[in-house]
C-alpha positions as a Markdown table, in Angstrom:
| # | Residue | x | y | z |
|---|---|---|---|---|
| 1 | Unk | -21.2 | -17.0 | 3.4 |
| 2 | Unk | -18.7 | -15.4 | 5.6 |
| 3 | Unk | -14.8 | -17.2 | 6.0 |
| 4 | Unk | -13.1 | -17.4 | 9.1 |
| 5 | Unk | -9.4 | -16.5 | 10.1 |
| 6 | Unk | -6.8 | -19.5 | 9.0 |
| 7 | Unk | -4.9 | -20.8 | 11.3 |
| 8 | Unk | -0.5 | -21.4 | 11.3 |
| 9 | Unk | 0.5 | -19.1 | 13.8 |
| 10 | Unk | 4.2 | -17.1 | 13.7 |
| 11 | Unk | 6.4 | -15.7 | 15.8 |
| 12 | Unk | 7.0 | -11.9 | 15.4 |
| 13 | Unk | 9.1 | -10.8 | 18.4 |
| 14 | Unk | 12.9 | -11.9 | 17.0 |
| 15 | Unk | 12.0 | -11.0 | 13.6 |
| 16 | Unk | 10.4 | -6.9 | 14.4 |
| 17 | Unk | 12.7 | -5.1 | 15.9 |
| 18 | Unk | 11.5 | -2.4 | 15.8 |
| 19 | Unk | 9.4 | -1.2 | 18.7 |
| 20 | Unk | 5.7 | 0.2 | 18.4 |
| 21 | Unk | 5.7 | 4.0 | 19.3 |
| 22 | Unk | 2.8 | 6.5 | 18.9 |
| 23 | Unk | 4.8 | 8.3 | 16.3 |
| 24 | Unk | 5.1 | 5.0 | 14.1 |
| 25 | Unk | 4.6 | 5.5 | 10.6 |
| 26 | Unk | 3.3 | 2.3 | 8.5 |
| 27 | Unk | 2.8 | 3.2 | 4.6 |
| 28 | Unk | 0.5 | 0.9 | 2.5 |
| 29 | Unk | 0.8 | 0.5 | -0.6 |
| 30 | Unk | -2.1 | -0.3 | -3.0 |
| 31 | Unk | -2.8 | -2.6 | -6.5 |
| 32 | Unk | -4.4 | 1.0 | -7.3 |
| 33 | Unk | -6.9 | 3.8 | -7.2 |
| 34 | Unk | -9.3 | 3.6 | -9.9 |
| 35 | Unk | -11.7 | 1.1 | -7.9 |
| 36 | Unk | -14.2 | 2.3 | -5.4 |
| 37 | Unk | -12.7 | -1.5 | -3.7 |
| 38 | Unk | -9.5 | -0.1 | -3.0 |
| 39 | Unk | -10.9 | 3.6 | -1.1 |
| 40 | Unk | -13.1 | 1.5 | 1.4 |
| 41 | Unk | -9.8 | -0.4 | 2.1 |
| 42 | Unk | -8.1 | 3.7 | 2.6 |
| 43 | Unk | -11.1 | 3.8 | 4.9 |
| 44 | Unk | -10.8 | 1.1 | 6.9 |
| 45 | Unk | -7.1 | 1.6 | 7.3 |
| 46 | Unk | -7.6 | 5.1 | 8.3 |
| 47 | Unk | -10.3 | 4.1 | 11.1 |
| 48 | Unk | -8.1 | 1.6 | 12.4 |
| 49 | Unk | -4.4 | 4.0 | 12.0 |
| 50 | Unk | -6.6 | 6.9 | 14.0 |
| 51 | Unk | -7.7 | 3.9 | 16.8 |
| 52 | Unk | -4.4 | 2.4 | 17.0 |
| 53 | Unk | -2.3 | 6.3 | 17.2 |
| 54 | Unk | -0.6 | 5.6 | 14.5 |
| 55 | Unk | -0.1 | 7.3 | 11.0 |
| 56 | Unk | -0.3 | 6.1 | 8.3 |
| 57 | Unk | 0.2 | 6.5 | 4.3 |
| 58 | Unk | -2.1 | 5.2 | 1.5 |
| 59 | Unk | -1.0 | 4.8 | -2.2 |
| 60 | Unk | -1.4 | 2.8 | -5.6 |
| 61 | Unk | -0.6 | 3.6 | -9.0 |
| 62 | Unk | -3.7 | 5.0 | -11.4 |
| 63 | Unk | -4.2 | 1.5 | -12.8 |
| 64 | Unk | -3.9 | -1.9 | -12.2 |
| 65 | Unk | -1.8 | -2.7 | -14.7 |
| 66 | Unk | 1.4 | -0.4 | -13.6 |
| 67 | Unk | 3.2 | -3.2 | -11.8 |
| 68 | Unk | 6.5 | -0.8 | -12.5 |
| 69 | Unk | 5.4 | 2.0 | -10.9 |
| 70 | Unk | 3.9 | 0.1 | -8.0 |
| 71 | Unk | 7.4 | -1.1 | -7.5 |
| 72 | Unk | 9.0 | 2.6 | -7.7 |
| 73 | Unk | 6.4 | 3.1 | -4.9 |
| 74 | Unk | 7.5 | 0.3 | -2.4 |
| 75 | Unk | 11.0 | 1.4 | -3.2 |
| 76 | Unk | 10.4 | 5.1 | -2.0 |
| 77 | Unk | 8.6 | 3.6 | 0.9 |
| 78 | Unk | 11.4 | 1.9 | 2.1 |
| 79 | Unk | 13.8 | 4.8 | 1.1 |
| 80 | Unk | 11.8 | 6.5 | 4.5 |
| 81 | Unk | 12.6 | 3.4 | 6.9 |
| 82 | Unk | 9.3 | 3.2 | 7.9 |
| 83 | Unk | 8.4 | 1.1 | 11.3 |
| 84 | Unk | 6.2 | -1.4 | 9.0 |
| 85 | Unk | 4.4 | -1.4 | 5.4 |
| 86 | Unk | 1.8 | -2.6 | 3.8 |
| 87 | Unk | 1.6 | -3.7 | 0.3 |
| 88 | Unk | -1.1 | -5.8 | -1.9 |
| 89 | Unk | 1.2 | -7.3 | -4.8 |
| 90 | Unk | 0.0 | -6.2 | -8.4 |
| 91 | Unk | 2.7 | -9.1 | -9.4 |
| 92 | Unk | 3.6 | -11.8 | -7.6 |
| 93 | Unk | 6.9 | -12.0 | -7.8 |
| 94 | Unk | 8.3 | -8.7 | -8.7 |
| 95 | Unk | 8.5 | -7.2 | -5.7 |
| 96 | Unk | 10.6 | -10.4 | -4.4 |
| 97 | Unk | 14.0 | -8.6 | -4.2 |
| 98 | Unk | 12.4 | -5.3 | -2.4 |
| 99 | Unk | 10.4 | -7.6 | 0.4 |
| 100 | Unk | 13.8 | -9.4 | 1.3 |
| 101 | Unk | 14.9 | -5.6 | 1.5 |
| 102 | Unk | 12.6 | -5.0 | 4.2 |
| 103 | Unk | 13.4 | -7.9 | 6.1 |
| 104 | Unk | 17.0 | -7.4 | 6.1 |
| 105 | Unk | 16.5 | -4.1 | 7.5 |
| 106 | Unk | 13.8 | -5.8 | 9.8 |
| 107 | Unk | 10.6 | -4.1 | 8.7 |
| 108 | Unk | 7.5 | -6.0 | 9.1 |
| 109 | Unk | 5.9 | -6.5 | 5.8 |
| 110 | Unk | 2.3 | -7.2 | 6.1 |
| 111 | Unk | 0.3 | -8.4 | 2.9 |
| 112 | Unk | -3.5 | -7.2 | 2.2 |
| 113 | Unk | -5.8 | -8.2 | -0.5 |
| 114 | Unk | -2.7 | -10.6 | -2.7 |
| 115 | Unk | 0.1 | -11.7 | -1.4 |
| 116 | Unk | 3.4 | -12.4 | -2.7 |
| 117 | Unk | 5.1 | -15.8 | -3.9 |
| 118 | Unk | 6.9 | -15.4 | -0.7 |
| 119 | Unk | 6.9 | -15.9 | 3.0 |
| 120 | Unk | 8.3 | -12.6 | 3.7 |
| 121 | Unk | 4.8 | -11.3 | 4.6 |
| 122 | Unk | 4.4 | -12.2 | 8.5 |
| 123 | Unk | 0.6 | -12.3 | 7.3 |
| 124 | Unk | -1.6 | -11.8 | 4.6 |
| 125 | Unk | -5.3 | -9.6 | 5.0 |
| 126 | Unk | -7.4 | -11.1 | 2.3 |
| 127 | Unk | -10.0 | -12.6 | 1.4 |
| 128 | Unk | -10.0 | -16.9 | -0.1 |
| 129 | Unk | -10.6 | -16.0 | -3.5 |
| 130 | Unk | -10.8 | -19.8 | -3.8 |
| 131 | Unk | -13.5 | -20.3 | -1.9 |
| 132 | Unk | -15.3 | -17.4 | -3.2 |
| 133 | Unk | -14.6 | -18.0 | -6.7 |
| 134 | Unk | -15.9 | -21.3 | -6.4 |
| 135 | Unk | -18.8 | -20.5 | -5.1 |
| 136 | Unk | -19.2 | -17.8 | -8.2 |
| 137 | Unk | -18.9 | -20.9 | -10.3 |
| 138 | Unk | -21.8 | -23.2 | -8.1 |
| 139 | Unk | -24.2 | -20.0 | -8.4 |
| 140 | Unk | -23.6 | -19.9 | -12.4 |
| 141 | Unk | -24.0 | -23.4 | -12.7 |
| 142 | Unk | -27.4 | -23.3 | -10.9 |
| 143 | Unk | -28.3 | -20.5 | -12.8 |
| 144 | Unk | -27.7 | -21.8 | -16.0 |
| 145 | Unk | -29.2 | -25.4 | -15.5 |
| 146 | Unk | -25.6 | -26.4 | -14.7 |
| 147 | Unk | -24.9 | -27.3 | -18.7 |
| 148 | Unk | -23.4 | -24.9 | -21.6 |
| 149 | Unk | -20.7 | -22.5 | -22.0 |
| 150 | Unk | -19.4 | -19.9 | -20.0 |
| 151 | Unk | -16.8 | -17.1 | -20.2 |
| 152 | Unk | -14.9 | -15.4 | -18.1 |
| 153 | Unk | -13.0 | -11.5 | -17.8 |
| 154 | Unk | -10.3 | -11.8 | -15.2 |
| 155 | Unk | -7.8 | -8.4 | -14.1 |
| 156 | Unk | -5.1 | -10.5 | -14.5 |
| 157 | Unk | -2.6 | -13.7 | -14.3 |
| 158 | Unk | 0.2 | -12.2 | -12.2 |
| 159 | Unk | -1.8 | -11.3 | -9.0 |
| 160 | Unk | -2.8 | -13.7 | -6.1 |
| 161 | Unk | -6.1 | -12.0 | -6.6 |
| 162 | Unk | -6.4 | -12.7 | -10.5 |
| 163 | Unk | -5.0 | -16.3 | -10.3 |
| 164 | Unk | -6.8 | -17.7 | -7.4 |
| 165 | Unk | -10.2 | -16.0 | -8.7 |
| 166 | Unk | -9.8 | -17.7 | -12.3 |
| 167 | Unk | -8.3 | -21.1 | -10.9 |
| 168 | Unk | -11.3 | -21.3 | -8.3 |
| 169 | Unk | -13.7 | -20.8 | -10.4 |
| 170 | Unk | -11.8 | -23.2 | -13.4 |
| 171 | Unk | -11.3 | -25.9 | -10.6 |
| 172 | Unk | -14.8 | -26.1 | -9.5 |
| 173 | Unk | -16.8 | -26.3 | -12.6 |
| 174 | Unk | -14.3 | -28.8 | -13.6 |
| 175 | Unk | -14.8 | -30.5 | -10.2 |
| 176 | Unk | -18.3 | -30.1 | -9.5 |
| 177 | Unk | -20.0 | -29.7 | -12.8 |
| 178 | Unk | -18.4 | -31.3 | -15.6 |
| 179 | Unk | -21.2 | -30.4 | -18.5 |
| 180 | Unk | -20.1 | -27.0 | -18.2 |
| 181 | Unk | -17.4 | -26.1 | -21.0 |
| 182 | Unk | -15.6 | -22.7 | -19.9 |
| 183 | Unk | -15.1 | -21.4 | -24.4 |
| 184 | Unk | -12.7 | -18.5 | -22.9 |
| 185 | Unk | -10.6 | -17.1 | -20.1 |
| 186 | Unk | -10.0 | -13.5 | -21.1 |
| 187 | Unk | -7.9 | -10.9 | -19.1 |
| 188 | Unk | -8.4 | -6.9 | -19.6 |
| 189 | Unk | -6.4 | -5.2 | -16.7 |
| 190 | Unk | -9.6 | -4.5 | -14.2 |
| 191 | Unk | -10.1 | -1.7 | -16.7 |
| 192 | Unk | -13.7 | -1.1 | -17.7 |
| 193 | Unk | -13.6 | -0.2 | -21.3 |
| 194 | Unk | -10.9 | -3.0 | -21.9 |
| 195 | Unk | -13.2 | -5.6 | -20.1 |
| 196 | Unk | -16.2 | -4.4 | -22.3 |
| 197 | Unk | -14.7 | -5.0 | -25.8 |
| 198 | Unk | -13.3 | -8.3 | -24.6 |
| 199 | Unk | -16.4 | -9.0 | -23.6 |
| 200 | Unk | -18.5 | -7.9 | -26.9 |
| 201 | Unk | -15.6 | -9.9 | -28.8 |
| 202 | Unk | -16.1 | -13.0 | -26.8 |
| 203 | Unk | -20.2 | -12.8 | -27.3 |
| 204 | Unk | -19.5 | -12.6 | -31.2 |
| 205 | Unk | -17.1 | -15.4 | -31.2 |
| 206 | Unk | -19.6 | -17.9 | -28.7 |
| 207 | Unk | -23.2 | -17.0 | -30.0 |
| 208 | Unk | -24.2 | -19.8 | -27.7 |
| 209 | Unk | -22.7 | -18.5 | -24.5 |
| 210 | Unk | -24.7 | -19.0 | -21.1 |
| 211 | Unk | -23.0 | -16.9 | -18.5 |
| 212 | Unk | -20.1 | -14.4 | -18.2 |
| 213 | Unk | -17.8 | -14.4 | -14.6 |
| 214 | Unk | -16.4 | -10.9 | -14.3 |
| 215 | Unk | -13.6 | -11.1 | -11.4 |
| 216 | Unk | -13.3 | -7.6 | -10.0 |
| 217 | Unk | -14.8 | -4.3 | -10.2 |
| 218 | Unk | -13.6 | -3.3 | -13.3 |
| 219 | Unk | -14.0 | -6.3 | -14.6 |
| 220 | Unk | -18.0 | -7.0 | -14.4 |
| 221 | Unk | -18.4 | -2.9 | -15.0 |
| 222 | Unk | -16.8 | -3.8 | -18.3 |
| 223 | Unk | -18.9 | -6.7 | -18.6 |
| 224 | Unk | -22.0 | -5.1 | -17.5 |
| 225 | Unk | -21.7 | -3.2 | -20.6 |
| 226 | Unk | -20.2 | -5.6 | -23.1 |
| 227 | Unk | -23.5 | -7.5 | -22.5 |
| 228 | Unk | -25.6 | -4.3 | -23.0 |
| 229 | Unk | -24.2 | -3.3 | -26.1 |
| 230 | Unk | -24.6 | -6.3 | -27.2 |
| 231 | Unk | -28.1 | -6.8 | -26.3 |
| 232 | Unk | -27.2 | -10.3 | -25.5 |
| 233 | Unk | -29.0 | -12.5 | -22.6 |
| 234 | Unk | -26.6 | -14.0 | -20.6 |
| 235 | Unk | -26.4 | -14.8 | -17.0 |
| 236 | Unk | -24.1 | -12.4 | -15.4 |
| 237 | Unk | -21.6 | -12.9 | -12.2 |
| 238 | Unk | -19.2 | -10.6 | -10.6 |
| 239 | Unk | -17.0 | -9.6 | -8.2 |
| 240 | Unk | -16.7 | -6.5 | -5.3 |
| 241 | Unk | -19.3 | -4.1 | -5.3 |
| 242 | Unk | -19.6 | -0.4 | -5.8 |
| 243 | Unk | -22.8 | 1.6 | -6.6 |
| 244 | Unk | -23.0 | 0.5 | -10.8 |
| 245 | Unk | -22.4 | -3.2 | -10.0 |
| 246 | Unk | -25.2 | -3.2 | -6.9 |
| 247 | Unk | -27.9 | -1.2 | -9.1 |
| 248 | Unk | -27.0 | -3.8 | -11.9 |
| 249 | Unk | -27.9 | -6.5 | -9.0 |
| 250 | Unk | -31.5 | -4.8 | -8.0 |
| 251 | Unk | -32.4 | -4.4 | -11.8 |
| 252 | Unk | -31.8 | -8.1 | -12.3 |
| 253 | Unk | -28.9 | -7.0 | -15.4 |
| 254 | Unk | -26.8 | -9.3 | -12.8 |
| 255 | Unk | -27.6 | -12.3 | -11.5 |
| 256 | Unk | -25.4 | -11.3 | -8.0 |
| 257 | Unk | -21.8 | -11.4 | -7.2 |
| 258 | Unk | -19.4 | -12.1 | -4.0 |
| 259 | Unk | -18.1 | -9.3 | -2.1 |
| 260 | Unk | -15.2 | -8.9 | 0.2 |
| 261 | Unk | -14.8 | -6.9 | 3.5 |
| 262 | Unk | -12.6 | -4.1 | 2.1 |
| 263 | Unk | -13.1 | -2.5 | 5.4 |
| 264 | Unk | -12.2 | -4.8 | 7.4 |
| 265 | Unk | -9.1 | -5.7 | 4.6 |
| 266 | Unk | -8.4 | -1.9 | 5.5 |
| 267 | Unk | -8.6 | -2.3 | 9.3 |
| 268 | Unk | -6.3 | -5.6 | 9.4 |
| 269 | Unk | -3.3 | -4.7 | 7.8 |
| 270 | Unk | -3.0 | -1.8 | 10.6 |
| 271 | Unk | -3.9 | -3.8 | 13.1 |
| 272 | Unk | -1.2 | -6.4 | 12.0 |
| 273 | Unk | 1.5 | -4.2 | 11.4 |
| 274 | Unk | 1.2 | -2.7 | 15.2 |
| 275 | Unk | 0.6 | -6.1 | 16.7 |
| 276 | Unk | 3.8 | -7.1 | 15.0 |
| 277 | Unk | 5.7 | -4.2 | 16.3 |
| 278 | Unk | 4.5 | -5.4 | 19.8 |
| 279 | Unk | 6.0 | -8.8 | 19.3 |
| 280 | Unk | 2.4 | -10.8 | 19.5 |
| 281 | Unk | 1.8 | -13.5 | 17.2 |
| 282 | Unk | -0.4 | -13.3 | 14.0 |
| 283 | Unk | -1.8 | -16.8 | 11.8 |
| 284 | Unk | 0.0 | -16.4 | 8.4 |
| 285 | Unk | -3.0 | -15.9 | 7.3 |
| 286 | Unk | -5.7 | -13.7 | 8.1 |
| 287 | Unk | -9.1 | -14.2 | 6.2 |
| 288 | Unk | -11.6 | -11.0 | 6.2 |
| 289 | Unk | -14.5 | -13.2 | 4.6 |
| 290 | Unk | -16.7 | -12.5 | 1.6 |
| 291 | Unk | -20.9 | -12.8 | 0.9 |
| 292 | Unk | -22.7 | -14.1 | -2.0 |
| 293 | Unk | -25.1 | -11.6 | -2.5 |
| 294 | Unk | -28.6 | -11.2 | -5.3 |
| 295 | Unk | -31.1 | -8.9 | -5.0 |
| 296 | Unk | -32.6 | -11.4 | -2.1 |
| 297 | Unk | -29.9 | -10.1 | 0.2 |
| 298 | Unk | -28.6 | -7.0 | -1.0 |
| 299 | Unk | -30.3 | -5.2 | 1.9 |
| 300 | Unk | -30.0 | -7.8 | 4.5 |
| 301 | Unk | -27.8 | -5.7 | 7.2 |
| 302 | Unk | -24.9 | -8.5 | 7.5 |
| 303 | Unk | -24.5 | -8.0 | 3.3 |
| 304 | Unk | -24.6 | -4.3 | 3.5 |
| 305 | Unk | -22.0 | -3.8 | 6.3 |
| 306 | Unk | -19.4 | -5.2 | 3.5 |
| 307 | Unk | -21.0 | -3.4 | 0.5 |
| 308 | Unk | -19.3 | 0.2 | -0.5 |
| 309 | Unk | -20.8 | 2.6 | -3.1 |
């Protein structure tokens, strides 16, 4: 299933001014490094920096959960004046006060991956973790007869990415399959060992458990091996890709998962942040689709264009 662009055009022209130059200098800052996600997004951004003559910068702290020192990073950033930046928000709000910042000093902030609580971005490279979240929870629910209890391991509640993947996949089962009782909402920081002991701690506490959502990478990693250790049978969901999570897939430990284009998140915010200096217009939002994928499709060339490993 693959998401187009959204519409709600803006105008860049009176806002930028700041011209594009082949010596322009955008930065982007990350949610982090410890993902094999977030170095396909360097990669894509790279590609598109080298096609577009620009350079670039590429950065995040060494975990998701250092929302501080992702901030000390956007304020360094802007310390340089550069012509544009990039950041994907580990907190929603926090970096409020630095984004207004960059707009008084008329530097074109362009979100990737979750956005802010703001419309400071001129546009936001993402995926709709709605959508795909909710169609996470229509594949659980046909998997487990759509009836029972199910868990899930989130990253976090202060991301886009965190709240829009929990609240689309809450939303629909509520919605769409009502004899499905979500027992827990758990959240261990996208880190793997974290997620796993949440994990083993929520199959103790729910012996009758059906199915487990793991939101991002770290996430289902940790959940991948939660379920092991505790050589439990439950119907397994996840998030992203990488090489663990897509062998997990082909051995049938995971019933499949929705991936993103972190490529093509990579290649937008560039793309953006030099079409803004030009003046053109970009949508508010720019939507770089996602895939359901199983071990049906894991090969199928369209699905493993998006996969990284």
């Amino acid at each position: 299933m693959q998401i187009g662009a959204l519409a709600g055009a803006v105008a860049l022209g009176a806002l930028c001014g700041t011209a594009w130059a082949a010596d322009t200098y955008i930065p982007l800052i990350s949610k982090g490094f410890q993902h094999q996600f977030w170095q396909a997004v360097k990669l894509g951004a790279e590609q598109e920096a080298k096609k577009q003559n620009v350079k670039i910068s590429f950065e995040g702290p060494e975990t998701e959960a250092m929302v501080d020192k992702q901030i000390d990073m956007l304020t360094a950033d802007l310390s340089k004046h550069p012509q544009a930046i990039g950041f994907a928000a580990l907190d929603s709000k926090a970096a409020i006060p630095l984004l207004k910042k960059a707009k008084k000093e008329k530097i074109p902030v362009i979100a990737f991956d979750s956005g802010v609580d703001s419309d400071i971005p001129l546009t936001t490279c993402a995926t709709d973790n709605i959508a795909a979240a909710g169609v996470a929870a229509d594949k659980m629910a046909e998997l487990i007869g759509d009836s029972g209890d199910v868990a899930l391991v989130v990253h976090d509640q202060t991301s886009r990415t965190g709240i829009d993947r929990r609240d689309g996949f809450l939303n629909q089962m509520k919605a769409k399959h009502p004899n499905i009782k979500v027992v827990s909402v758990q959240y261990g920081g996208g880190d793997q060992l974290k997620s796993t002991e949440i994990t083993k701690a929520i199959l103790q506490a729910n012996p009758n458990l059906k199915g487990i959502f793991g939101a991002n990478e770290g996430s289902i990693i940790g959940v991948l091996h939660g379920v092991k250790e505790s050589n439990k049978k439950v119907v397994v969901i996840g998030y992203d890709s990488g090489k663990e999570q897509i062998e997990a897939i082909k051995s049938g430990a995971e019933a499949g998962a929705i991936t993103q284009n972190p490529i093509g998140i990579g290649s937008c915010v560039v793309e953006s942040a030099v079409k803004a200096l030009k003046g053109e217009k970009l949508p508010k939002k720019l939507d770089t689709g996602f895939y359901w994928y199983d071990k049906t499709n894991v090969d199928d060339p369209k699905v493993k264009a998006v996969l990284y490993n």
